[in-house]
C-alpha positions in Angstrom: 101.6 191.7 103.7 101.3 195.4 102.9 100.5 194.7 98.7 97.5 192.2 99.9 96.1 195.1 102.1 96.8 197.4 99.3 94.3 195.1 97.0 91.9 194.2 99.7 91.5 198.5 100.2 91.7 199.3 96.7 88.5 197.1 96.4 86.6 197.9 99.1 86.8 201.6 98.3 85.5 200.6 94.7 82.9 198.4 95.7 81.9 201.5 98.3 82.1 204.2 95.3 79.9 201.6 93.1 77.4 201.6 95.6 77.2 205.6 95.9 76.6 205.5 91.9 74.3 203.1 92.2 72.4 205.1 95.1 72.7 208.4 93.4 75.3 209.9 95.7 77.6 210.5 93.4 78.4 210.5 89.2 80.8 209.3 87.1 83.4 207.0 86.5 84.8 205.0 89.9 88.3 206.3 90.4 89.3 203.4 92.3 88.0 200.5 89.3 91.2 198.4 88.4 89.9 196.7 85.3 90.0 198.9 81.9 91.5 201.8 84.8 93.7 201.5 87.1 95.1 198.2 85.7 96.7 200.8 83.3 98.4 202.9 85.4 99.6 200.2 88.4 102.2 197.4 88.1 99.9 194.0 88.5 100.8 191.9 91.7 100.5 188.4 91.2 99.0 186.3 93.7 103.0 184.5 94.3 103.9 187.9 95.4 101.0 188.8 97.7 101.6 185.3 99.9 104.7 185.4 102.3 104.7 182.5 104.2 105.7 183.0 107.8 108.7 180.7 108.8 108.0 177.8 110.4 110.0 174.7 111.6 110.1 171.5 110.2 108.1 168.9 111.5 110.3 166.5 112.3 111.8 168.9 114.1 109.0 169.7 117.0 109.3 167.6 118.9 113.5 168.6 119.9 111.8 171.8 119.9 109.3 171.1 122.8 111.9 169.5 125.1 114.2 172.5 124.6 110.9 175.3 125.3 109.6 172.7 129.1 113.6 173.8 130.4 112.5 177.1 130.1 110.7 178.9 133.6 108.2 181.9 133.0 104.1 181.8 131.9 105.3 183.5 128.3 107.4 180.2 127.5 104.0 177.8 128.9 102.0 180.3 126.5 104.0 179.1 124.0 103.6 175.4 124.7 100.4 175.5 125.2 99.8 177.3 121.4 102.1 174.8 119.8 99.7 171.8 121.9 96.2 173.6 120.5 97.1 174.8 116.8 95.8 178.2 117.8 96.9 181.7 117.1 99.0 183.6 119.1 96.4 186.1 120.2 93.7 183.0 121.2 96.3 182.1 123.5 97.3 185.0 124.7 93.3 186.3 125.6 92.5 182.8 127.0 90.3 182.9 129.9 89.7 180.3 133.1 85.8 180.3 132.0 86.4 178.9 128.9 88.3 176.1 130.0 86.4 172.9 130.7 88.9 170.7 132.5 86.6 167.4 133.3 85.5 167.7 129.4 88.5 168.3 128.5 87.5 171.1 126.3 88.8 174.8 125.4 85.7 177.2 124.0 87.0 180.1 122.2 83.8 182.6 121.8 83.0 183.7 118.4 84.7 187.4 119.4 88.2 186.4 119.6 88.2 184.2 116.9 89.5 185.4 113.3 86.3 183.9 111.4 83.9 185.1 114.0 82.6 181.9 114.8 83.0 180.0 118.6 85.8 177.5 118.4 85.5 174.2 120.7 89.5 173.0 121.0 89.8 169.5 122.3 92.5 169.3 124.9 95.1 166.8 125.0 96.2 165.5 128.3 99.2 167.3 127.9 97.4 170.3 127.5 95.4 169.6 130.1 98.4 169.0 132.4 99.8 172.1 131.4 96.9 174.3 132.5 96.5 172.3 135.9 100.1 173.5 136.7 99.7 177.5 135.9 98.2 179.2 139.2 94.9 180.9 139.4 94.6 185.1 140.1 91.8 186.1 141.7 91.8 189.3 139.8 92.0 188.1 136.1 90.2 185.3 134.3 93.2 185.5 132.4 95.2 182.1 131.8 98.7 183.7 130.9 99.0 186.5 132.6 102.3 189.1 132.6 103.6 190.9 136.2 100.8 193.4 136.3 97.9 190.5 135.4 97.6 192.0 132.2 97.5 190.1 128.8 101.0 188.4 127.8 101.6 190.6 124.2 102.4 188.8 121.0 106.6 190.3 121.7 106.6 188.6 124.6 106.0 185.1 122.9 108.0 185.7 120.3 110.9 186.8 122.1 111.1 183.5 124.0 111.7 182.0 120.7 114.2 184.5 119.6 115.8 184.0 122.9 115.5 179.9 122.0 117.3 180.7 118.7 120.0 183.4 120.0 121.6 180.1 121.8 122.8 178.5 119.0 119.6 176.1 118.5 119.1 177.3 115.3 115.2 177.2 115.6 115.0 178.8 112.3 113.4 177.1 109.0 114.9 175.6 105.7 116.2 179.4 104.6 117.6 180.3 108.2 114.7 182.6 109.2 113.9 182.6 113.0 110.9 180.5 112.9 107.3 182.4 114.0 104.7 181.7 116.7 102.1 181.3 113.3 104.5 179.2 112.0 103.9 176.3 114.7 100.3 176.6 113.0 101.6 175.5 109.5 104.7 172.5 111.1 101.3 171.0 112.4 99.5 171.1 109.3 102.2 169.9 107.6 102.8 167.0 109.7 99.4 166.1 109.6 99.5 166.5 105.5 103.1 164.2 105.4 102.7 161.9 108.1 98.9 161.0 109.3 96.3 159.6 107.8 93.8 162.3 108.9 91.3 163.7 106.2 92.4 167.4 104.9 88.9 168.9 106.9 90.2 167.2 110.2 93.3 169.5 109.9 91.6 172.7 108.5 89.1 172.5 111.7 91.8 172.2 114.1 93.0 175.2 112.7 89.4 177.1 112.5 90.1 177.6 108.8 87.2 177.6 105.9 87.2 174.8 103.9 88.3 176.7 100.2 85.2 174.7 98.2 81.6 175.7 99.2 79.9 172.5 97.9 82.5 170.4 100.2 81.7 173.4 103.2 78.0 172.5 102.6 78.6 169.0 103.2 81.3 169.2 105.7 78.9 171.5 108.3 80.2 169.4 111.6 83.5 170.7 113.7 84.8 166.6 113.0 85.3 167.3 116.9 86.0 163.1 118.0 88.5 163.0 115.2 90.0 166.5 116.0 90.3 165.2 119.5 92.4 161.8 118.2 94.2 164.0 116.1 95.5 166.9 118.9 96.4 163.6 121.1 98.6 162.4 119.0 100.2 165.5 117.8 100.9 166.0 121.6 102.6 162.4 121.9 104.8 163.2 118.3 105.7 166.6 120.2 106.5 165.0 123.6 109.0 162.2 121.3 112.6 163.6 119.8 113.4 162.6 116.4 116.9 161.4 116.0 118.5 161.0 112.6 119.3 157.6 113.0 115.0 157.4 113.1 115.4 156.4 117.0 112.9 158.2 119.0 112.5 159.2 122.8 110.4 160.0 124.8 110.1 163.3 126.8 109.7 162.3 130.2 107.5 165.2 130.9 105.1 165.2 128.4 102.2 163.5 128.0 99.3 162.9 125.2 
């Protein structure tokens, strides 16, 4: 949000001015220090008012969710599967490419350049995700996966506005305040699923979704990618998104998806 990047700029410009004193490019007192300066003269943003959550659905919704996405034709609406299936961000997805798909292995390797940490990503691939990708057809002028009429990368509009189309027909794919839901906010329904309703460890779920475990003692001992348990884990949040949860706590199957 635009008062985090505010605070992130305001201290990298410090730390840069800091360095120039330090180096003797430059005198006097940094005009971009907050504490004893600018702390002064600017209203103080809390960290609850940096964080705005993007809105997401809730869990026990996904799985109506996916049925309603598989009647929809087009690659932009399999994109969107096919994020939901992985955990991954919109503009993974979106870049994928044939070569780093390993179909017999079962295996999705997202190079260290388009991830957000800078650091290659192995995604295990459920069967459903595996079935997906066996259906999309193959360009011989693009390595591309999801492609758009001129073989160019899908943009992140074009996945959103199959949701927004989704909610526009009176689905009501929006989250507990009524805001349309967000292609990042399939990232958070999975990790809060797998917080309310598996038994996974909290370093299973933060690897499926390439984040940094917060603690740096618990990121020295935790130095694996948990990749077998990760694997268990996207299996069986394919079967919970193939299954429609009705309030009477029946569930059925979706006769198209798989795990």
């Amino acid at each position: 949000v635009k008062n985090e990047t505010a605070t992130r700029v305001r201290g990298r410009i410090e730390s840069i001015l800091g360095w120039a004193t330090t180096s003797g490019f430059r005198s006097g007192e940094n005009p971009a220090r907050w504490k004893g300066h600018l702390e002064n003269l600017l209203a103080t943003i809390s960290r609850a008012q940096r964080i705005k959550n993007h809105p997401s659905l809730a869990w026990e919704r996904m799985g109506a969710f996916v049925h309603d996405l598989r009647q929809r034709d087009g690659v932009a609406a399999r994109a969107v599967e096919f994020a939901i299936l992985t955990a991954s961000r919109s503009g993974e997805v979106r870049g994928a490419c044939w070569s780093e798909i390993d179909l017999a292995s079962k295996v999705w390797t997202i190079p260290a350049s388009r991830m957000k940490a800078k650091r290659e990503h192995g995604v295990p691939l459920s069967t459903a995700a595996v079935a997906l990708l066996k259906r999309l057809p193959k360009s011989d002028d693009t390595d591309l996966i999801f492609t758009g009429t001129k073989r160019q990368a899908l943009s992140d509009m074009s996945l959103t506005a199959v949701i927004r189309r989704m909610n526009s027909e009176a689905r009501n794919w929006t989250d507990k305040d009524g805001n349309t839901i967000t292609m990042h906010g399939f990232r958070s329904t999975f990790r809060m699923r797998a917080a309310e309703s598996t038994n996974y460890p909290r370093e299973v779920a933060e690897h499926a979704l390439a984040h940094q475990l917060p603690d740096a003692v618990e990121r020295a001992y935790q130095r694996g990618t948990q990749f077998t348990k990760r694997a268990a884990m996207m299996s069986e949040w394919a079967k919970f998104c193939g299954t429609i949860r009705r309030e009477s706590s029946e569930v059925v199957p979706i006769n198209r998806a798989t795990a």
